[in-house]
VMD Tcl script that draws the C-alpha trace (Angstrom):
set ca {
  {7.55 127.47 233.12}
  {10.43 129.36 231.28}
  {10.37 131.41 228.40}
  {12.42 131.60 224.70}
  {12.18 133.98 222.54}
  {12.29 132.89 219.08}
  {14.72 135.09 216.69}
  {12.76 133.44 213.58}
  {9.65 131.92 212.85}
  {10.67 128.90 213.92}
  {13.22 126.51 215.81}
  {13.51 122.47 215.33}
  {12.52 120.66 218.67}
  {16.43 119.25 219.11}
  {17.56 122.73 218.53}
  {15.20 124.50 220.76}
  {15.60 121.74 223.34}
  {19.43 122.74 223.17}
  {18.73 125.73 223.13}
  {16.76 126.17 226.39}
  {19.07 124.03 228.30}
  {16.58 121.15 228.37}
  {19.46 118.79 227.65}
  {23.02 118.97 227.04}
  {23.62 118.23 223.44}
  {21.79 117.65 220.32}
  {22.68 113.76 220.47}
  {20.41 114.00 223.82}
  {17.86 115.61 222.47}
  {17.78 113.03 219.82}
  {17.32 110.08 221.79}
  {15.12 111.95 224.24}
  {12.88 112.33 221.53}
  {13.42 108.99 219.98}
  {12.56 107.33 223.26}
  {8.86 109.31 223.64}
  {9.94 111.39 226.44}
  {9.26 115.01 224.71}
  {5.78 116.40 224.36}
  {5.02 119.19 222.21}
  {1.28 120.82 223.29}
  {0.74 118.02 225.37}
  {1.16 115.64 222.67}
  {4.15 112.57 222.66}
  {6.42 113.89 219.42}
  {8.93 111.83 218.10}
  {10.32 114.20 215.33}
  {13.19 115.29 215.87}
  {13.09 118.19 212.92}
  {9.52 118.99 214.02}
  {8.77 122.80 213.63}
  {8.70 124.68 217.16}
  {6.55 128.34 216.22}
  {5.60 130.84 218.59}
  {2.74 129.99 221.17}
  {3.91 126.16 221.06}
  {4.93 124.55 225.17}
  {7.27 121.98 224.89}
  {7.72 119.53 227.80}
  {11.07 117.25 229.40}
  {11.02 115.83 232.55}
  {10.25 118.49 235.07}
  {10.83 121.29 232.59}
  {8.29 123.33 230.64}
  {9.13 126.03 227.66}
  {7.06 128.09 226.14}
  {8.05 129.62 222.89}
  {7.41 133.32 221.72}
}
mol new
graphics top color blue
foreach p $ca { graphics top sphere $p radius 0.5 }
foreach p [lrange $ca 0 end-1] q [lrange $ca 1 end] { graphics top cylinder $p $q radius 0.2 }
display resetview
């Protein structure tokens, strides 16, 4: 599991999924959400603005980021 270190209080999924390298633009990230394939605390999230704070695991595919 890989770390980011937030620089505010929070990031938007898309942007921290950017961000981290979990795709390789934001128009991914969209659909990737979109389609159901991004869970956020082990939970299926399908917004794309959703709020990522500090203690929060978001999972793609093989790839798991926590946030601090």
């Amino acid at each position: 599991m890989e770390t980011f270190v937030l620089k505010d209080d929070f990031i938007k999924l898309g942007q921290l999924m950017k961000a981290a390298n979990m795709v390789s633009n934001g128009s991914d990230a969209k659909f990737c959400i979109q389609d159901g394939l991004v869970k956020v605390n082990g939970e299926v999230t399908l917004q794309r603005g959703k709020k990522i704070v500090a203690g929060d695991v978001v999972e793609y595919r093989n790839m798991s980021v926590k946030v601090e």
